[in-house]
PDB file of N, CA, C and O in Angstrom:
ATOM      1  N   UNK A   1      42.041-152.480 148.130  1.00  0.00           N
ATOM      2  CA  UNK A   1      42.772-153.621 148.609  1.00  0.00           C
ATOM      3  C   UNK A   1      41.799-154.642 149.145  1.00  0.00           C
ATOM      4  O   UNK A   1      40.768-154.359 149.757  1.00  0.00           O
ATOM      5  N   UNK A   2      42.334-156.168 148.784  1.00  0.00           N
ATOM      6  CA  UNK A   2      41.364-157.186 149.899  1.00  0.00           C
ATOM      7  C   UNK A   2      42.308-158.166 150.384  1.00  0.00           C
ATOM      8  O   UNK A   2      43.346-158.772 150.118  1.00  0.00           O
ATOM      9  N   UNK A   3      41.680-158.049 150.969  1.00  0.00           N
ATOM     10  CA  UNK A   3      42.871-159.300 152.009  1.00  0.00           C
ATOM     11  C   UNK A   3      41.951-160.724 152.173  1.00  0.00           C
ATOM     12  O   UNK A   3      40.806-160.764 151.724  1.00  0.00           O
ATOM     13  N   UNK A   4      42.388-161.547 152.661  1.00  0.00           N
ATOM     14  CA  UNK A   4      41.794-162.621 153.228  1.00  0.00           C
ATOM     15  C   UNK A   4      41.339-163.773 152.074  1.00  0.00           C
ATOM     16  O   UNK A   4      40.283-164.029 151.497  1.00  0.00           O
ATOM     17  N   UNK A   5      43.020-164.457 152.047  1.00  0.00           N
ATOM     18  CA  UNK A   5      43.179-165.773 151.011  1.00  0.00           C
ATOM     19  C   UNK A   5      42.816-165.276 149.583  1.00  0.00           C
ATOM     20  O   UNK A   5      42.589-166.209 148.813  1.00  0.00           O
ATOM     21  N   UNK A   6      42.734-164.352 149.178  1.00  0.00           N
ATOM     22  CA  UNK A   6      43.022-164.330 147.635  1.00  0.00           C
ATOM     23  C   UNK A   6      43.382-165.065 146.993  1.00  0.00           C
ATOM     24  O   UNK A   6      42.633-165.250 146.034  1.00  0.00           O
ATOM     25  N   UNK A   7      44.350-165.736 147.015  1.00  0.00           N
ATOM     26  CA  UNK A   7      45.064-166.545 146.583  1.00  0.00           C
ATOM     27  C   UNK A   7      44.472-168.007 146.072  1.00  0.00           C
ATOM     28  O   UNK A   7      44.878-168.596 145.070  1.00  0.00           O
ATOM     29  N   UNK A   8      43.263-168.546 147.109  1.00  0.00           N
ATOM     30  CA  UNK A   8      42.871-169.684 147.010  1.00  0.00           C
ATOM     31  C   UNK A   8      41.391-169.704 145.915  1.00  0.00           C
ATOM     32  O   UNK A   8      40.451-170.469 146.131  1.00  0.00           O
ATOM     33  N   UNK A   9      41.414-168.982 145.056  1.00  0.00           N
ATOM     34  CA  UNK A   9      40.097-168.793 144.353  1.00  0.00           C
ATOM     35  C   UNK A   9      40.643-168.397 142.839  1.00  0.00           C
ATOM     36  O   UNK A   9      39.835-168.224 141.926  1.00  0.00           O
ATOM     37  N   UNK A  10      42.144-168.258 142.627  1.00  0.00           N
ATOM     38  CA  UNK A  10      42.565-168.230 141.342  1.00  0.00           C
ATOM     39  C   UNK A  10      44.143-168.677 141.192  1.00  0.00           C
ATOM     40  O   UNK A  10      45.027-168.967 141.999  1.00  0.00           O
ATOM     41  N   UNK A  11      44.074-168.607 140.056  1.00  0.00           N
ATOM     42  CA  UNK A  11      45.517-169.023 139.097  1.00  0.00           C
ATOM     43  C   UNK A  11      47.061-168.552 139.443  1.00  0.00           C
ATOM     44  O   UNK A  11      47.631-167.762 138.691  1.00  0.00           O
ATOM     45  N   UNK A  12      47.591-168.983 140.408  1.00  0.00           N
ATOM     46  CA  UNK A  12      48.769-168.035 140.733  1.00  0.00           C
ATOM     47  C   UNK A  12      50.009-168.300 140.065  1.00  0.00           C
ATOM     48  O   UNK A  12      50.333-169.451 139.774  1.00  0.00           O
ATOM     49  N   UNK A  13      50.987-166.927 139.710  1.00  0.00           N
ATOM     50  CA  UNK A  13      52.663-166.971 139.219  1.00  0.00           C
ATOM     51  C   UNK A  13      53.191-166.537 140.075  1.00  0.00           C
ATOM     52  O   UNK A  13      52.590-165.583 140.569  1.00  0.00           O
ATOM     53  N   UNK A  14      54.403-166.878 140.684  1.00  0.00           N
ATOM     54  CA  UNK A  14      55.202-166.370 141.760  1.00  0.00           C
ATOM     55  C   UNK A  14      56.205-165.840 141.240  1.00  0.00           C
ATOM     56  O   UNK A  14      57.153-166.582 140.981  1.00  0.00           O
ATOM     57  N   UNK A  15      56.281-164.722 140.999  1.00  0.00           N
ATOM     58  CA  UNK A  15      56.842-163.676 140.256  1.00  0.00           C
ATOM     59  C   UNK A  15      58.334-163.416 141.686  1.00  0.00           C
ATOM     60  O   UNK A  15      59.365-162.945 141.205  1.00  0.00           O
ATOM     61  N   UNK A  16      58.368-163.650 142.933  1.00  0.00           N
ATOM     62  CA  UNK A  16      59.613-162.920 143.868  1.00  0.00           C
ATOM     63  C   UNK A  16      59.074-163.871 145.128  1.00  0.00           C
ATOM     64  O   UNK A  16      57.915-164.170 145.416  1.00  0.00           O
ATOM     65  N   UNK A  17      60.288-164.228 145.757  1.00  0.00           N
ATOM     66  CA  UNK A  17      60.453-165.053 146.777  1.00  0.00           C
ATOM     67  C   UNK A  17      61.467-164.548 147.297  1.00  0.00           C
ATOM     68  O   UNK A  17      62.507-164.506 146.640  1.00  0.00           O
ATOM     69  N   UNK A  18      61.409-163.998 148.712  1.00  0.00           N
ATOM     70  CA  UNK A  18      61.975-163.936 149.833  1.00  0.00           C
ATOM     71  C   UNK A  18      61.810-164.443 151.005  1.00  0.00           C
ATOM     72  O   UNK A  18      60.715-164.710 151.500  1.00  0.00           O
ATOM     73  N   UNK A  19      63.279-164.667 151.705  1.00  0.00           N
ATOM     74  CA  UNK A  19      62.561-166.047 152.805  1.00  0.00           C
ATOM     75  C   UNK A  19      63.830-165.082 153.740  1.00  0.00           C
ATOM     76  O   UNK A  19      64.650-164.400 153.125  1.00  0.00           O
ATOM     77  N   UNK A  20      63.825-165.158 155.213  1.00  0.00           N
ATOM     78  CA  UNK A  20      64.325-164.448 155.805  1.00  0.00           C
ATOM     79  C   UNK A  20      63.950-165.063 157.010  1.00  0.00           C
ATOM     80  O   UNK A  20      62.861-165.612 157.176  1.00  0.00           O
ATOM     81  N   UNK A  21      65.043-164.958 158.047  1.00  0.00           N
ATOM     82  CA  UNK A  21      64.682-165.927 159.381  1.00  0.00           C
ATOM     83  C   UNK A  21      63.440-165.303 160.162  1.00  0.00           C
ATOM     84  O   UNK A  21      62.961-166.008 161.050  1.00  0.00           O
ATOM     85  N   UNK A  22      62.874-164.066 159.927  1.00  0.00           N
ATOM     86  CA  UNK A  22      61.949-163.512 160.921  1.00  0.00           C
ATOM     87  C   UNK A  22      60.824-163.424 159.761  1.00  0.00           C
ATOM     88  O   UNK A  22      59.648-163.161 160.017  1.00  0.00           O
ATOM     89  N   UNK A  23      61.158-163.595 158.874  1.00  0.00           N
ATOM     90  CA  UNK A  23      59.797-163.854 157.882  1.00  0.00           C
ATOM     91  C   UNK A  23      59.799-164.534 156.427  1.00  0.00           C
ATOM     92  O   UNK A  23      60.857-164.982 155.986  1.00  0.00           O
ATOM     93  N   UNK A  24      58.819-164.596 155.813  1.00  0.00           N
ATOM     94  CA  UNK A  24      58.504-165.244 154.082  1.00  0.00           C
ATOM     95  C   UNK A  24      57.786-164.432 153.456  1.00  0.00           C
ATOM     96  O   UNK A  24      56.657-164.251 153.913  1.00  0.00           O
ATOM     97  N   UNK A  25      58.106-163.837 152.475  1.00  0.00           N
ATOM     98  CA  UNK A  25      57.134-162.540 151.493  1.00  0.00           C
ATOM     99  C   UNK A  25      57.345-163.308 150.044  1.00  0.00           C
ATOM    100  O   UNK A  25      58.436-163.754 149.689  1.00  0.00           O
ATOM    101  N   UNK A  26      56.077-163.399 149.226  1.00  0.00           N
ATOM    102  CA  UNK A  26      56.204-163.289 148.199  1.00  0.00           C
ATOM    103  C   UNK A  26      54.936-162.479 147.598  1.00  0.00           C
ATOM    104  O   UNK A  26      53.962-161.957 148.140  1.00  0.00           O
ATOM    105  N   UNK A  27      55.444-162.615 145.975  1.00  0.00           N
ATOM    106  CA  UNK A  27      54.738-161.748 144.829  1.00  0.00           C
ATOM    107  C   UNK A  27      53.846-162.738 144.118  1.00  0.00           C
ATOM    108  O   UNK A  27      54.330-163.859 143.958  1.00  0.00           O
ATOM    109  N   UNK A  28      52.885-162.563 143.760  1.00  0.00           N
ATOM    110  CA  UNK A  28      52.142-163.331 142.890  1.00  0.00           C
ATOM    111  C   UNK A  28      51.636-162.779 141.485  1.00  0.00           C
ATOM    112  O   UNK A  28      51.741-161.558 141.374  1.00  0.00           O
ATOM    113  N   UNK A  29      51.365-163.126 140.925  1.00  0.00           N
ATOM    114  CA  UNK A  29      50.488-162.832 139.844  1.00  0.00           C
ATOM    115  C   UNK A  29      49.156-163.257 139.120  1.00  0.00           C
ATOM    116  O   UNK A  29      49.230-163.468 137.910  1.00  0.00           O
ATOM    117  N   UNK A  30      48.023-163.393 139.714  1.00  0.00           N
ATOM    118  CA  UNK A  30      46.860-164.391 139.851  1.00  0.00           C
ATOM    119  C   UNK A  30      46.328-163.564 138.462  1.00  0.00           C
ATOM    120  O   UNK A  30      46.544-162.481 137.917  1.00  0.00           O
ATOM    121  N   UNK A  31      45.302-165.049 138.194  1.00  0.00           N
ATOM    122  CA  UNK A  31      44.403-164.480 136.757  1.00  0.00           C
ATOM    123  C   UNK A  31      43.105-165.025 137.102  1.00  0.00           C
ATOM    124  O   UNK A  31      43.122-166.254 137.155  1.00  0.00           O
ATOM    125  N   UNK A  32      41.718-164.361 137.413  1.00  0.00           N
ATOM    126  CA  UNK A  32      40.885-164.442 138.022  1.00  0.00           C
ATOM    127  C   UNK A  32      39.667-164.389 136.888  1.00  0.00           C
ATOM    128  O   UNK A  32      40.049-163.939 135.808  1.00  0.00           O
ATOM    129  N   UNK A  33      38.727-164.646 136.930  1.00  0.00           N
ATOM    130  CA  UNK A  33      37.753-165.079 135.172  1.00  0.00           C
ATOM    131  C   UNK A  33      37.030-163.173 135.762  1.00  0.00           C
ATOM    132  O   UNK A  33      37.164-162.103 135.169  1.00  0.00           O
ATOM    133  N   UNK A  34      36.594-163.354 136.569  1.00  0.00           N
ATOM    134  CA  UNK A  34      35.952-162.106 136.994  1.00  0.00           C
ATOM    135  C   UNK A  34      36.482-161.031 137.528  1.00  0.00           C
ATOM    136  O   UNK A  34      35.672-160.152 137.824  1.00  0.00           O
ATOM    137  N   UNK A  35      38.212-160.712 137.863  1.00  0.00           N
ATOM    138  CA  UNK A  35      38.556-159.963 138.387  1.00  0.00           C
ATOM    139  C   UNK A  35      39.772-159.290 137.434  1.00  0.00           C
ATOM    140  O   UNK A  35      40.446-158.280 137.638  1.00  0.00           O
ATOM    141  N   UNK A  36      39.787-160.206 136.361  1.00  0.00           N
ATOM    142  CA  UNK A  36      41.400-159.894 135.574  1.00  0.00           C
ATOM    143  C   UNK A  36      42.442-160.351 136.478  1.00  0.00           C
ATOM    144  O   UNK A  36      42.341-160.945 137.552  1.00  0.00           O
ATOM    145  N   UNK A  37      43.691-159.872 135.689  1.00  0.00           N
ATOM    146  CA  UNK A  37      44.891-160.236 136.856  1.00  0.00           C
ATOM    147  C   UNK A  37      44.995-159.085 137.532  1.00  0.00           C
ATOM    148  O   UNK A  37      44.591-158.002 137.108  1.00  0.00           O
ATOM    149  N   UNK A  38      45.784-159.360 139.085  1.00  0.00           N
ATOM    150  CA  UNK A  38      46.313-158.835 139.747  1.00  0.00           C
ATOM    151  C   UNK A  38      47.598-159.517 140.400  1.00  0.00           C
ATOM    152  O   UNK A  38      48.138-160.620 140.488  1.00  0.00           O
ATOM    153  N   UNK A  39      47.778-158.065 140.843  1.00  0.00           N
ATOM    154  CA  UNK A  39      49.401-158.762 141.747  1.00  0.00           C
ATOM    155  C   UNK A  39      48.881-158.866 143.298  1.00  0.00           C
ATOM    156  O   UNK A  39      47.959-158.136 143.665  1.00  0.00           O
ATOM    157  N   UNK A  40      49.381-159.620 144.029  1.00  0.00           N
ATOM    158  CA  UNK A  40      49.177-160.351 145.236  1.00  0.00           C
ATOM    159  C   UNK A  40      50.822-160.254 145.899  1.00  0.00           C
ATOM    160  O   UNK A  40      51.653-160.991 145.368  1.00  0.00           O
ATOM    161  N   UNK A  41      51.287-159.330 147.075  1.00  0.00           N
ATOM    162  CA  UNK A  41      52.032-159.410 147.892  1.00  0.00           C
ATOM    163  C   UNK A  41      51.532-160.535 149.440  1.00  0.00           C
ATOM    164  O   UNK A  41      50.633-160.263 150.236  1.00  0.00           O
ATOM    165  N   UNK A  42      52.590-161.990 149.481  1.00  0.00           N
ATOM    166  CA  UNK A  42      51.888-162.473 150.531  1.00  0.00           C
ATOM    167  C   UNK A  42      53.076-162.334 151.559  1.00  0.00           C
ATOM    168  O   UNK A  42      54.243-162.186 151.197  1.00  0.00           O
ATOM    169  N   UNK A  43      52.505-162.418 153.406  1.00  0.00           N
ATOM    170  CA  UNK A  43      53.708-162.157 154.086  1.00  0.00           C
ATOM    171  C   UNK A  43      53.574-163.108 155.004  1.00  0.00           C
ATOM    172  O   UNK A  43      52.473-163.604 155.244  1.00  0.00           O
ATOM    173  N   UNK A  44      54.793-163.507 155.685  1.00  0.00           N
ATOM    174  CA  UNK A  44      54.317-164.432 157.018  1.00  0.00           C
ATOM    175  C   UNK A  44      55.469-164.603 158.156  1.00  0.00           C
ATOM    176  O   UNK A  44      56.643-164.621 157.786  1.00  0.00           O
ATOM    177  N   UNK A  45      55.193-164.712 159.342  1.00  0.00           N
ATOM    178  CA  UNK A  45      56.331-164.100 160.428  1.00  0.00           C
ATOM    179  C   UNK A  45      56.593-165.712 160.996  1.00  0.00           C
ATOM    180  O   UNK A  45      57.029-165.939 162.125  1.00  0.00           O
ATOM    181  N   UNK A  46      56.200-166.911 159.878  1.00  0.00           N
ATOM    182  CA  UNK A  46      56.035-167.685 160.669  1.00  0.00           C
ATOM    183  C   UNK A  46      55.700-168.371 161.602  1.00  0.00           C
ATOM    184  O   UNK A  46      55.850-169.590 161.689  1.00  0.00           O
ATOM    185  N   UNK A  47      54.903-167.188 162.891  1.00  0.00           N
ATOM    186  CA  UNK A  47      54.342-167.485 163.779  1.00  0.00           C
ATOM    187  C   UNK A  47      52.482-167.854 163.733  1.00  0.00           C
ATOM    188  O   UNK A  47      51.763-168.852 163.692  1.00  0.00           O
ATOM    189  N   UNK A  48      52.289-165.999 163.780  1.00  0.00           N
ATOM    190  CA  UNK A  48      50.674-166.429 164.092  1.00  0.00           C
ATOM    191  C   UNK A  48      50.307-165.578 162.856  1.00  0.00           C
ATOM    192  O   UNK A  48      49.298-165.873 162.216  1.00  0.00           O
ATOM    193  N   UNK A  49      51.080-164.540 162.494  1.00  0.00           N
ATOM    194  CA  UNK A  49      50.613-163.781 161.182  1.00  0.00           C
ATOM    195  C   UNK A  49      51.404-164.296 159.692  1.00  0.00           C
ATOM    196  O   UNK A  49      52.495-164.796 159.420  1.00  0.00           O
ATOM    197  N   UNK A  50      50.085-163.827 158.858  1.00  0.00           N
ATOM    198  CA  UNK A  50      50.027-164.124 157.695  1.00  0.00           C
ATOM    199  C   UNK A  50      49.037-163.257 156.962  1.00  0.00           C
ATOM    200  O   UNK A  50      47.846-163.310 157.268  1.00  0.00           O
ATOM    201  N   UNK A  51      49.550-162.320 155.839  1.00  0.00           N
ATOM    202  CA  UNK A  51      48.556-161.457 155.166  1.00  0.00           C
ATOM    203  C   UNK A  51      48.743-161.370 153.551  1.00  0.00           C
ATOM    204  O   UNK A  51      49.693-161.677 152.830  1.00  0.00           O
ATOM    205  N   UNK A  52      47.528-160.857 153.289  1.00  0.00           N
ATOM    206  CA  UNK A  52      47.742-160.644 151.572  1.00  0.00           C
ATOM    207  C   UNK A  52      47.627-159.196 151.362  1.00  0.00           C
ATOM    208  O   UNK A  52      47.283-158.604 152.385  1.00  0.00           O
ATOM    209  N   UNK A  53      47.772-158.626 150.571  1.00  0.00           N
ATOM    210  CA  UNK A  53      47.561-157.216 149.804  1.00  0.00           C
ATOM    211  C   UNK A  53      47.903-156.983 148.537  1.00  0.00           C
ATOM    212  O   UNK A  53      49.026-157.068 148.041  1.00  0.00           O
ATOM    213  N   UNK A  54      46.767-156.648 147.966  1.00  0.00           N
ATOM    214  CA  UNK A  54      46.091-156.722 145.929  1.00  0.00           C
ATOM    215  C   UNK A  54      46.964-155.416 145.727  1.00  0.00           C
ATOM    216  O   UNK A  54      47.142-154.417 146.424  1.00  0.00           O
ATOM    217  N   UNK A  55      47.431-155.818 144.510  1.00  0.00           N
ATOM    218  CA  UNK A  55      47.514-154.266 144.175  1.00  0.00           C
ATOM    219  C   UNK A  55      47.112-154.580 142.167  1.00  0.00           C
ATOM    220  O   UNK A  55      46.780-155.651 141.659  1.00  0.00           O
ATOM    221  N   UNK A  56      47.305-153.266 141.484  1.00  0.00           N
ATOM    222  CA  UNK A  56      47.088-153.252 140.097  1.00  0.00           C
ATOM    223  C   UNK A  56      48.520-153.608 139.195  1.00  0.00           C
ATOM    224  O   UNK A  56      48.684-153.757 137.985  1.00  0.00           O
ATOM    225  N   UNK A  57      49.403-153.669 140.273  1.00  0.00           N
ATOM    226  CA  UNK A  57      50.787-153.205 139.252  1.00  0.00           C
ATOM    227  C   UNK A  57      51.569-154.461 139.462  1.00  0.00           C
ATOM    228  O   UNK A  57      51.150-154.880 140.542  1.00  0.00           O
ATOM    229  N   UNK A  58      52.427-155.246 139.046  1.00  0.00           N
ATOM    230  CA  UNK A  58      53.614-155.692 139.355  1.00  0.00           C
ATOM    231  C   UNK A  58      54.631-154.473 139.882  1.00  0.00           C
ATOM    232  O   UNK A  58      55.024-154.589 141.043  1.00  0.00           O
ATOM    233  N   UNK A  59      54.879-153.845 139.469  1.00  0.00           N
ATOM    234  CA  UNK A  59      56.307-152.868 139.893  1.00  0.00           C
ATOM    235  C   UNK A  59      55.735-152.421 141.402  1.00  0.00           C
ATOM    236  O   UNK A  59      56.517-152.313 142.347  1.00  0.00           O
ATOM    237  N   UNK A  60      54.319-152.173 141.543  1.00  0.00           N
ATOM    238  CA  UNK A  60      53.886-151.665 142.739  1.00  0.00           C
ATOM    239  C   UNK A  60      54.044-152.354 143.980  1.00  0.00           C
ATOM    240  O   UNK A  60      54.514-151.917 145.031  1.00  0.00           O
ATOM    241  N   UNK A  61      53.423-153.907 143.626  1.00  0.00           N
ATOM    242  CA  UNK A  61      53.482-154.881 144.456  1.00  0.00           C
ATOM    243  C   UNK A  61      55.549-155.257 144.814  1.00  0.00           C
ATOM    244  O   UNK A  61      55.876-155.562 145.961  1.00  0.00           O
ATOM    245  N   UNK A  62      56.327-155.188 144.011  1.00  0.00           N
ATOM    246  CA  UNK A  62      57.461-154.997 144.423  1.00  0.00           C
ATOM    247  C   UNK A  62      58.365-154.011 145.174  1.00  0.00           C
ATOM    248  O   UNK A  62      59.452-154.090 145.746  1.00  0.00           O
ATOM    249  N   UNK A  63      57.341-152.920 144.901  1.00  0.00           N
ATOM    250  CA  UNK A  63      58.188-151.422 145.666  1.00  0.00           C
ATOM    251  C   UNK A  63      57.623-151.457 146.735  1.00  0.00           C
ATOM    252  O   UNK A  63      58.158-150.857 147.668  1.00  0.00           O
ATOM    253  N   UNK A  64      56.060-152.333 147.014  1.00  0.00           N
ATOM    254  CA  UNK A  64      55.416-152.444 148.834  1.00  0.00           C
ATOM    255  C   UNK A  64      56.190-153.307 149.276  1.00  0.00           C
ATOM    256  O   UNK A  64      56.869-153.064 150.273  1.00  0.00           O
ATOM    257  N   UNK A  65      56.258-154.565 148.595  1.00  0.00           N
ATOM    258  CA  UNK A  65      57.576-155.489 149.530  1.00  0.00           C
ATOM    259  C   UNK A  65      58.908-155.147 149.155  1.00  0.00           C
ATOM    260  O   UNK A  65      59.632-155.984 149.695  1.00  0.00           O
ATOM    261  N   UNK A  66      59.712-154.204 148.392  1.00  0.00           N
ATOM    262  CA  UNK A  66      61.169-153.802 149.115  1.00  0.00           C
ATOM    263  C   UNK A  66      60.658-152.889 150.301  1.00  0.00           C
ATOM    264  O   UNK A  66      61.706-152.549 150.850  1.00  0.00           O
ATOM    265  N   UNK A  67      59.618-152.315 150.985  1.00  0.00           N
ATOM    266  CA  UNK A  67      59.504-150.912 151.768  1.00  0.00           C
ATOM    267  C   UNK A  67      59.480-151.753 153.171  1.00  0.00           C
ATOM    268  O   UNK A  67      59.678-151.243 154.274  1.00  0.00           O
ATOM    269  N   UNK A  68      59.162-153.329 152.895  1.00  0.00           N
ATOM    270  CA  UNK A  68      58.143-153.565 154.111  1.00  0.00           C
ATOM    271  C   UNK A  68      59.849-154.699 154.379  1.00  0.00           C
ATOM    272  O   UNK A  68      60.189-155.344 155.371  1.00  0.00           O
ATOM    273  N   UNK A  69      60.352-154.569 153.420  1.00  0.00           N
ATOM    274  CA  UNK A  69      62.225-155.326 153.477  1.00  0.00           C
ATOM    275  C   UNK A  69      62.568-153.886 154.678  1.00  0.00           C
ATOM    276  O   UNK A  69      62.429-153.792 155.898  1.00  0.00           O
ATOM    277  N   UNK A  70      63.071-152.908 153.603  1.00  0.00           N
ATOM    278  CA  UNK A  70      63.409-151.829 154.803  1.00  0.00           C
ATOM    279  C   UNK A  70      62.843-151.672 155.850  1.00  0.00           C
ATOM    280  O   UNK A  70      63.510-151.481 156.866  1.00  0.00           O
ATOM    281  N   UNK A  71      61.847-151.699 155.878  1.00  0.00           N
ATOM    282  CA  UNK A  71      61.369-151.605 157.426  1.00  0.00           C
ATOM    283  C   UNK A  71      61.485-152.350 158.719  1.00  0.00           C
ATOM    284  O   UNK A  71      61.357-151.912 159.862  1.00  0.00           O
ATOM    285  N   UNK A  72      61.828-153.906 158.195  1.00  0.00           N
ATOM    286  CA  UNK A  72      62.097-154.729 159.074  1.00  0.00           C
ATOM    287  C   UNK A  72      64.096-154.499 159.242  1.00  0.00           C
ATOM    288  O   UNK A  72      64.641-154.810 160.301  1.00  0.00           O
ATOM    289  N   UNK A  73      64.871-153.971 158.112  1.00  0.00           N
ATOM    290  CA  UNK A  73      66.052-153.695 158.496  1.00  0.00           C
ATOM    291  C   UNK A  73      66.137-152.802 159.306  1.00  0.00           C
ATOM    292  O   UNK A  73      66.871-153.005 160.274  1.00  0.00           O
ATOM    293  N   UNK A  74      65.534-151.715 159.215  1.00  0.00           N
ATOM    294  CA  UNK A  74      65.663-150.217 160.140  1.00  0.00           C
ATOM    295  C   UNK A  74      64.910-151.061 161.529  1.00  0.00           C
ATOM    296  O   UNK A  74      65.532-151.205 162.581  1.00  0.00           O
ATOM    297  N   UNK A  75      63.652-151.518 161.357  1.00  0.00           N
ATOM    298  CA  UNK A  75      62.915-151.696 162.920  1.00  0.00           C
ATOM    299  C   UNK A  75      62.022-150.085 162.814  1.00  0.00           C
ATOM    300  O   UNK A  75      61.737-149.564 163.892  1.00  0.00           O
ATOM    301  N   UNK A  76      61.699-149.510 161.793  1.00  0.00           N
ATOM    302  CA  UNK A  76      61.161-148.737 161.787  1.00  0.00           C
ATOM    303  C   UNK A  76      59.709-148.793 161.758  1.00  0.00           C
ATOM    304  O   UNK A  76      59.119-147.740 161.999  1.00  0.00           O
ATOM    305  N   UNK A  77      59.130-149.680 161.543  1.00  0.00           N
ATOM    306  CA  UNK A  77      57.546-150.599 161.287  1.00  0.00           C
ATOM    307  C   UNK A  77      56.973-149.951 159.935  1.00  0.00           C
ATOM    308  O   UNK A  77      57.741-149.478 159.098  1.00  0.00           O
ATOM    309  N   UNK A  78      55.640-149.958 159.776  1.00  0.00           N
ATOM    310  CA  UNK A  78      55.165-149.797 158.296  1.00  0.00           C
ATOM    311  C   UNK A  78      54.858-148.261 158.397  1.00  0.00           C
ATOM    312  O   UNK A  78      54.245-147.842 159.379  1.00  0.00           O
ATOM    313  N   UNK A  79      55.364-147.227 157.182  1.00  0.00           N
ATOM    314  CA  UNK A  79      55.161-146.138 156.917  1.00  0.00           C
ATOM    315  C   UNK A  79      53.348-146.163 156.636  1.00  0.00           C
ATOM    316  O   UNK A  79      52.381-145.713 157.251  1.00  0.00           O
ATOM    317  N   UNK A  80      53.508-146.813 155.582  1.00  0.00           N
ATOM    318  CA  UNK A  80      51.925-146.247 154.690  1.00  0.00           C
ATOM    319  C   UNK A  80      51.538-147.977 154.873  1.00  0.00           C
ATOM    320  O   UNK A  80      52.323-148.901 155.089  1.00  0.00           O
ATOM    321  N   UNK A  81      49.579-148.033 154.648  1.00  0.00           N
ATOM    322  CA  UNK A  81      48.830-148.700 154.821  1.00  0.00           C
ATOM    323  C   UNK A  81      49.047-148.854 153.117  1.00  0.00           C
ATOM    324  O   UNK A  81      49.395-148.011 152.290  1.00  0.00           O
ATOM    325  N   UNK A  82      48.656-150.432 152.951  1.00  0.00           N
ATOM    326  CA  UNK A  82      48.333-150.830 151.227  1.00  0.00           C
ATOM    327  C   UNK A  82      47.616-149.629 150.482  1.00  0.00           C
ATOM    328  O   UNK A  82      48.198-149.497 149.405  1.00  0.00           O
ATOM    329  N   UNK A  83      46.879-148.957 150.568  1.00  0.00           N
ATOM    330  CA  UNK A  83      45.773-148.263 149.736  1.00  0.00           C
ATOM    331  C   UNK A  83      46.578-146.854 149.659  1.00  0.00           C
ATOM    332  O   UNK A  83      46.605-146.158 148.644  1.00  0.00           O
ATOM    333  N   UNK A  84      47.110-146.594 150.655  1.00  0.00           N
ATOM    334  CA  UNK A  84      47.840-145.318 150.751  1.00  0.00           C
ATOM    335  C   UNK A  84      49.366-145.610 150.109  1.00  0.00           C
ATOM    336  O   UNK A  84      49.857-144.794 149.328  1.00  0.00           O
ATOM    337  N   UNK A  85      49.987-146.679 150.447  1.00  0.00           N
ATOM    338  CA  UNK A  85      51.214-146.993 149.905  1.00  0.00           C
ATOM    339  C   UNK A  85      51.354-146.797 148.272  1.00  0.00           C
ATOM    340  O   UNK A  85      52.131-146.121 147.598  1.00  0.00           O
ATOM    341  N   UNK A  86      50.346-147.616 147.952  1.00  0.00           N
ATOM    342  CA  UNK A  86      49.926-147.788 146.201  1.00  0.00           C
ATOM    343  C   UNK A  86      49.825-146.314 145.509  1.00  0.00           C
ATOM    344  O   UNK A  86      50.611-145.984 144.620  1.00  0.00           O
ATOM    345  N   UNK A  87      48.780-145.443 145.996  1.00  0.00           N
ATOM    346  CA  UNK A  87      48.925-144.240 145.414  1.00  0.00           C
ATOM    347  C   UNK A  87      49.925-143.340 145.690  1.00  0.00           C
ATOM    348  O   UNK A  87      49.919-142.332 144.983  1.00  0.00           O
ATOM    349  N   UNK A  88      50.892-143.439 146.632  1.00  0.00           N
ATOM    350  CA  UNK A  88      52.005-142.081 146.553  1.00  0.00           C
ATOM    351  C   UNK A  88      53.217-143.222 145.743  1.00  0.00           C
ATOM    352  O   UNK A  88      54.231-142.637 145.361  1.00  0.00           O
ATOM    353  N   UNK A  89      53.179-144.772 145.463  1.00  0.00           N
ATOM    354  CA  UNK A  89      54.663-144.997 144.985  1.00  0.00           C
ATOM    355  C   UNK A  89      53.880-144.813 143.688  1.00  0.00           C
ATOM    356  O   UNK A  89      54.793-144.548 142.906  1.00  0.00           O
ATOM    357  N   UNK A  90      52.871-144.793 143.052  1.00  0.00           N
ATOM    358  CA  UNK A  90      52.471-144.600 141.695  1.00  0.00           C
ATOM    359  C   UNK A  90      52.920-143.486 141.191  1.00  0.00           C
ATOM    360  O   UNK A  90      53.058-143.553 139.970  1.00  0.00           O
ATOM    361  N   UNK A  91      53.249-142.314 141.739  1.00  0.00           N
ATOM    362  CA  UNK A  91      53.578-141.180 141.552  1.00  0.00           C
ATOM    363  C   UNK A  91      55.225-141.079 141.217  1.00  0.00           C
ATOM    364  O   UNK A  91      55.776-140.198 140.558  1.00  0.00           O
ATOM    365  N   UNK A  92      55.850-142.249 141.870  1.00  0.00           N
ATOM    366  CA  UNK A  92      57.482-142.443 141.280  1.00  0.00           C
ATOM    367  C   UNK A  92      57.452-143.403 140.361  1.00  0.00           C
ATOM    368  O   UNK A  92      58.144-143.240 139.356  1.00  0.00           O
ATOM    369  N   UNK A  93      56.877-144.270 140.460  1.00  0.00           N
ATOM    370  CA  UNK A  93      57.049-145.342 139.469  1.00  0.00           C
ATOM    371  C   UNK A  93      56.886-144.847 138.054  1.00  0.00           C
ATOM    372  O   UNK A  93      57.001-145.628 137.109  1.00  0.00           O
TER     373      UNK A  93
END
């Protein structure tokens, strides 16, 4: 995983947009000359946070932001970290 503006160094598709009064998540799909594509989950609470997290998959990057949807419905906070999230939903997907 890398975090920190991904976004501003390649080609982006906004593949999912969610907007929600306590936050903004979307999906990207960037095409990078040196990196290939990847998918890009971005999040933001509106306030002071704002993050990215790479993943390899489209379906992946959608099953981290429905988890991180549930989590803000329950109030349960984040199960798994990006790197850990990616390899156990690969295993259902």
């Amino acid at each position: 995983m890398e975090i920190n503006n991904i976004s501003r160094r390649n080609e982006k598709r906004i593949w999912l947009t969610i907007e929600h009064a306590d936050y903004k998540a979307e999906v990207w799909e960037l095409v990078d000359s040196e990196c290939g594509k990847m998918f890009v989950l971005w999040c933001t609470d509106y306030v002071a946070n704002s993050w990215e997290e790479m993943f390899d998959s489209l379906p992946v990057a959608i099953a981290r932001l429905a988890s991180l949807v549930k989590c803000n419905e329950s109030g349960d906070g984040f199960k798994y970290e990006p790197q850990e999230f990616s390899e156990k939903v690969s295993e259902v997907l």
